[in-house]
Structures are given as C-alpha cells and as structure tokens.
N, C-alpha and C positions, 0 to 999 in steps of 0.2 A: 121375605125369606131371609133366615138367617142365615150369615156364611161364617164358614169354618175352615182354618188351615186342617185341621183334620177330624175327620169322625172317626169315632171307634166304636164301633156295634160289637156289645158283649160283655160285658163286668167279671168275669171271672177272672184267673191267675194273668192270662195272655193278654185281655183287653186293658183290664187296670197294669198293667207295667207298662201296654204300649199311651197310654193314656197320662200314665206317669211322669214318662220322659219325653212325651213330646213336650206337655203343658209345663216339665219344668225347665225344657231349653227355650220358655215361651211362646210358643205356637197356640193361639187360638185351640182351641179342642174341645170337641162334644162328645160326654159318654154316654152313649145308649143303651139299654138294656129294657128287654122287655118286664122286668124283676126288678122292686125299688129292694134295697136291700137294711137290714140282713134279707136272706131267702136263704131256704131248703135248695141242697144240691144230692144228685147220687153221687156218690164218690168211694173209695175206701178209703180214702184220707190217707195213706201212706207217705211220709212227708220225709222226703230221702236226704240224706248228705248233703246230696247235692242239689236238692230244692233247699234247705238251709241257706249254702252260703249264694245262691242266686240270689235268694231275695233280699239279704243282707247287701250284697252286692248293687240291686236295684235300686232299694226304698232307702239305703243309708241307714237302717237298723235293723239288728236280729228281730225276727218275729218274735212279735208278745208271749213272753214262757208261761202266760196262763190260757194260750188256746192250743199249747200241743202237750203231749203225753211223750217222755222219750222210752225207749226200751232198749236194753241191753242183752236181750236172749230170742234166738229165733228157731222154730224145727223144721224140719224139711223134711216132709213126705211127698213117696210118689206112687202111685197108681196102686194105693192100700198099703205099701209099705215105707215104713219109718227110715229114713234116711240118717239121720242127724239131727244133736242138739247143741247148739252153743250156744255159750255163755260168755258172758264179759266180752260181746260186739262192737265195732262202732254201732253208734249211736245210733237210732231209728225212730223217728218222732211220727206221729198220729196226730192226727190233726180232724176236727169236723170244717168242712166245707163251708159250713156257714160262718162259722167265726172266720174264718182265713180269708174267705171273697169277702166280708165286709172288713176285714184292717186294709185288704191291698185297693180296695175302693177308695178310703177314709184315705188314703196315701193320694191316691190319685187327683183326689177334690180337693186335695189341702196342698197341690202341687200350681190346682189353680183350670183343672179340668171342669168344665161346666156342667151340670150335674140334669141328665134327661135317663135315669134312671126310672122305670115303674110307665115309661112309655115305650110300646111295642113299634115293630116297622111296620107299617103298611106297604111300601113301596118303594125300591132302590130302582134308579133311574141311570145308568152308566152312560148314557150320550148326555146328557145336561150336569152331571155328576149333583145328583140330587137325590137325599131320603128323605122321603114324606112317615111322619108317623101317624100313630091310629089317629091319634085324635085330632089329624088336620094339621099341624105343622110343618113346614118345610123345611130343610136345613140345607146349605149347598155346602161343598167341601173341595180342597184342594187335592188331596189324597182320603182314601176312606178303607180304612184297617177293619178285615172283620175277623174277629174273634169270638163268633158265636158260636162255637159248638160243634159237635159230627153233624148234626143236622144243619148246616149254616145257610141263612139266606143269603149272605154273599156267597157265596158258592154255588148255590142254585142261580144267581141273578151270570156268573160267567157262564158256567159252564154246564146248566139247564138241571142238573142234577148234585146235588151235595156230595156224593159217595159213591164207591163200585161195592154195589149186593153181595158179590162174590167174593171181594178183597177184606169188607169192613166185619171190625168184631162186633161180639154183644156181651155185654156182662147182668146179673144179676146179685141184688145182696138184700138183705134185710140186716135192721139192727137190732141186734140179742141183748140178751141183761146185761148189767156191770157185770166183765168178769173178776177174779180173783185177783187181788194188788199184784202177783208174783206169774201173771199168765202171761207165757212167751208169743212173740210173733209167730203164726203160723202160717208156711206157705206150700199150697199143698199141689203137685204139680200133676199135671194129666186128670184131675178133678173135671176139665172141661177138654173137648178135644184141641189140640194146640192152641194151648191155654193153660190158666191153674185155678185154685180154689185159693183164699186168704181167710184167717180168722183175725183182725187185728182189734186187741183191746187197746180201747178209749177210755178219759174219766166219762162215764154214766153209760157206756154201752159198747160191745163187742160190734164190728160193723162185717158180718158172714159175708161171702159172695163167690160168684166160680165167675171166669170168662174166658171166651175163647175164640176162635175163628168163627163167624155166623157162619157164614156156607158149609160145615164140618160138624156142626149142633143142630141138627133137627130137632133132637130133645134133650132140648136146653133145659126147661124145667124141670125133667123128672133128673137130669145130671143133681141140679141143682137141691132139688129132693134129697136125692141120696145124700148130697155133699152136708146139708142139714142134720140128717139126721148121726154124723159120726158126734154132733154136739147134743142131739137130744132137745134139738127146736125145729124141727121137722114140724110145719103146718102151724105154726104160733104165731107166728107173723106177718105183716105184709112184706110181701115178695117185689120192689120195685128194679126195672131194666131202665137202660140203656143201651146205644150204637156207639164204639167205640173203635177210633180210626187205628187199629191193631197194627200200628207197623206199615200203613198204604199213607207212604207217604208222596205228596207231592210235588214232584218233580219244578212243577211252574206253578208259586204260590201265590197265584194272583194274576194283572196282568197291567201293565203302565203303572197309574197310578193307584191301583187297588190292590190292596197286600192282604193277603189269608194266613192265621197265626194260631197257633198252638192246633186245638183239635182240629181245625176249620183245616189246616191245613198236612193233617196229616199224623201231627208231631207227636207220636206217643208210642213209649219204647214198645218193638216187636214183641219183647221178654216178658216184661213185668208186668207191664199194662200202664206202667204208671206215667202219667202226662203232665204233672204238676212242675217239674223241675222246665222241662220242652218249653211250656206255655210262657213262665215266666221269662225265660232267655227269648224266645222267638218275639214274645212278644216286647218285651224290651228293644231288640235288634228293629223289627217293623216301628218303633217309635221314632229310634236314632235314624233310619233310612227316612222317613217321613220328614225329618228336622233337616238333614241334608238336603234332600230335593228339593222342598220347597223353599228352603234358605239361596238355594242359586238359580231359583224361580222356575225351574224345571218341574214341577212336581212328576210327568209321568217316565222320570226317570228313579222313582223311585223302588218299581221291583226289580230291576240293576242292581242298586245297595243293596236291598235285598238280600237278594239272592248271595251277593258275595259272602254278607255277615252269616248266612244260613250253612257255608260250606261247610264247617266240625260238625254239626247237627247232624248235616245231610253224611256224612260220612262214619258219624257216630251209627247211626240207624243202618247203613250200609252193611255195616259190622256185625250191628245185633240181628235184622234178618239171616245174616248168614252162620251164626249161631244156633240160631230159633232152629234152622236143619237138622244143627244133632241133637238136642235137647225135646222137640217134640215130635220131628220124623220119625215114622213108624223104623223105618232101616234101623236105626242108631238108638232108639228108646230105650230101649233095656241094657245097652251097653252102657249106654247114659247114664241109668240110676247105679248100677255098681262102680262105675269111675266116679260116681260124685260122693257115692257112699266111704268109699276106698281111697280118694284123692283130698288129702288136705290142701294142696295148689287152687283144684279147682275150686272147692268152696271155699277158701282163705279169696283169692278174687271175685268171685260171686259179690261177697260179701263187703270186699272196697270197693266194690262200682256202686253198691247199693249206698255204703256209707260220701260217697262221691269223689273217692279217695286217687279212682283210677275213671278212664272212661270206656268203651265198649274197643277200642284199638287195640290197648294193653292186653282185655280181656278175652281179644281175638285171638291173641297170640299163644294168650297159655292154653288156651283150646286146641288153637290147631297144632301144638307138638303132642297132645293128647291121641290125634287123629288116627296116627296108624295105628297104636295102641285099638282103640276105638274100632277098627276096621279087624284087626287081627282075630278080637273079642268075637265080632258080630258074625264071622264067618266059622269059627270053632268053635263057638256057644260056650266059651270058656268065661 
C-alpha cells in the first residue's frame, strides 16, 4: 500500500487547489479522480471577479486568457419582465469547464501532486484511513480531502448520505450555437423556483440553463422548456442536470482528519449558484489545514484549521441565505423586481460582488436599509 500525507479525491476547482498547496508546501499527495482529464464538466462556467483573483492568488498566475471569454454587459430579467441593461461592467469571464479543470490540474501535478487521475474509488475506509481504487490499489493517507462533488463519496462514507433532498438544488442547461460577438450576459431571475435562468455566451457556444431549489421544482423540465424557448432552442438539444448544493451549507465539513471542500461541502453561493470562486478558496484553505496538521504530526486536528480558515466563507453564505429571502421569497418577490428595477445601489452592488469587488456583508447592508422601503411596498402594493 501506498501512503500519503494526503489524498485528495476530486480534480476539479476545490480538489486541484487543495492538491496544489499541499504538494507545494511538500506533502506527499495523491490526486484522485474518477475522470483522467481534460473531461466534460456540467457547469455555466461563469467565471466571477472573484474566482479571477482566487485563482491568481492560488496558482501564482492569472488564468490562461485563451480559456475565458470576458464581458462587459449583463440584463437582468425577472419573472417575464426586463429589469435592466448595463453596460461598461466589471468584468465577467466565461469559462468551459473542461479547459479550467484541466490548467488547475496541470497546476497541481506540476506542484508535484501524484497523478491517479482516470481511476475511480471503490472503497474509502475511515478506521484504517485507507482508499482502495477500482482497479485494486490501495492508498493510505494521513489526512483525506474530498472534493468530489454534490454527490461526494466522502460524504456518504461520514455521514451515510451526501446531501438533504429537501435542502440541495438542481440545475439544468444545454449548449446552444455561438452567439453574436456583442451578446450580453443574461441572468434571468424566477426562471426556476428560488433560483434563476442564465444565458451566458462563450467562444463556440451559448451555455442555457435554469436552477433552483429541488424540493420547490417538480417541473423542472418543462420550467426549463419554457426558459428554452424565450431563445428559440426549445428541443434542439441535449438537456443535461445536476445536484447542486444551493446554499446547504455545511456546518461541520468533515470530521478529524477528513476535510469536505467546495460542493462536497456545501460551498456554493445561495444567489447565484455559482461554486467556482467557494471551491478554489475552500479548497486551498483544506490544503493549508492539511500542511499544518500533519507538519505538527497531529493530522486529526486538522478539521479545527479548518474550520477556522472556513469562518469569511461561512459567514459570507450566512449573508447571502439571508438575502435569497427578499430576492426569491414569494413575500418580497415583486417588491423585489421593482427596487432592483428602480434602485441603482441595489444593482450597482449586485454587480461588485459579482465582479468580486465587495463580498455578501457589504451587500447585506445595502439590502437591509432597503428593507422597510421593501416592507412598506409590499403591503400597499405601491
């Protein structure tokens, strides 16, 4: 059996960063993934501000400016009607999945991460601290990072189940033609039930999709139908989903020495949907917590570190759930769309948290002086 200061089951944003920093403070490190990569990911690739400068932050270089698309114009519709258009935004980059999970791989193996990529888990073992893969080999590990996914097999291996059915989102998208050099961001709210729709153009392809609370979409599809056809590809394409941890985040991401990072554990904004910025930082953080614990030979004090570096995170999210009340609660919905329509504040901030300018604290704030306003609205239907 081979052993490892640490395993990281997962290759995406959160695996390869926590893979990154461990193998570059030296640590022994295995990266697993059932996918040799590149590979196909679902995603909308929205690639925010403030995934920019994380990963810049992480890898020690900006991402490669031939795998994102930036854009400077976004609209914002809701529930059928046009809210706004702006122009000359921060910046807002598009990204496919596949090119991005394979540079932050390529990061991670060149950091000196050992590369078990294209082999699945059979078997995680937490009393021998031992994962067995498909094809018969064993690995043992001092600390074991999982960053696989909503559906995570470290997740099921603590705590018997990956996810709460009633808590976790689901999203849907297909990819449409190239659209037009000059096609804005589109982000179209109430498209799903608390949730939205996105159109976001790429180079070679438009990536549609709606998402929203599973328990609150029975018919997810036929949302997603409609939401199709305001573009006039209604039924042209394949229609691929996903489980996404909408905001149900993890209180306790893990447990001793077994740390859960980006979706695995939770980390993806209530609002937006988008988990690519989460991933990277958490999963970074779950690297350096691994490089400290087992540097003072403690390894299962590393969900402790954890947990500490997770605290902006966890109170970032704190934030935006409690936003997500006025913006997709039936109470406040419609007051909602006319203060966002009618409020340059509110969507001037929208717009730096998306650009990564601000975080969900700031953006608390200029909400809640909105609030009475808000309440005054919703009971005089003015």
């Amino acid at each position: 059996m081979e052993h490892y200061d640490v395993i990281v089951i997962g290759g995406g944003p959160a695996g390869g960063s926590a893979a990154h920093v461990a193998a570059q403070a030296g640590l022994r490190v295995a990266l697993v993934d059932r996918h040799a990569f590149p590979r196909e990911k679902l995603c909308g690739g929205g690639f925010t501000g403030r995934s920019y400068r994380y990963y810049e932050e992480i890898f020690g270089a900006p991402i490669p400016a031939d795998i994102i698309l930036t854009k400077t114009s976004v609209e914002f519709h809701a529930h059928g009607q046009e809210l706004a258009r702006i122009d000359d935004i921060p910046p807002i980059h598009m990204t496919m999945r596949r090119d991005m999970d394979n540079s932050i791989v390529a990061h991670a193996l060149a950091s000196g991460a050992e590369d078990y990529c294209g082999a699945g888990v059979d078997e995680i073992d937490l009393e021998t601290r031992r994962v067995v893969l498909k094809d018969g080999r064993e690995l043992g590990y001092a600390v074991l990072i999982g960053a696989d996914g909503a559906n995570s097999g470290v997740a099921r291996a603590l705590y018997g189940q990956a996810f709460d059915h009633d808590r976790i989102g689901f999203g849907l998208e297909i990819e449409a033609p190239t659209p037009a050099a000059d096609a804005p961001v589109r982000i179209d709210f109430g498209a799903a039930e608390w949730g939205y729709g996105w159109n976001f153009p790429k180079a070679g392809s438009a990536t549609i999709g709606i998402g929203g609370v599973h328990s609150k979409n029975p018919e997810m599809k036929a949302a997603m139908e409609r939401y199709c056809e305001i573009f006039e590809v209604a039924g042209q394409h394949k229609v691929k989903g996903a489980f996404l941890p909408f905001g149900d985040v993890r209180r306790w991401p893990g447990r001793r020495e077994v740390l859960l990072a980006g979706d695995a554990a939770g980390l993806v904004d209530p609002i937006t949907g988008e988990g690519i910025a989460y991933a990277m930082q958490s999963g970074a953080m779950a690297g350096a917590a691994a490089v400290e614990a087992v540097r003072a030979n403690h390894p299962a004090r590393a969900l402790t570190l954890y947990k500490m570096k997770l605290r902006p995170i966890h109170r970032a999210m704190f934030h935006a759930r409690w936003i997500r009340q006025i913006i997709f609660g039936r109470a406040f919905r419609n007051t909602f769309v006319r203060a966002f329509r009618g409020s340059g504040t509110v969507r001037y901030q929208y717009l730096r948290l998306m650009a990564g300018e601000i975080e969900y604290p700031a953006l608390a704030w200029a909400t809640f002086k909105k609030v009475p306003g808000f309440v005054v609205r919703s009971v005089t239907g003015r």
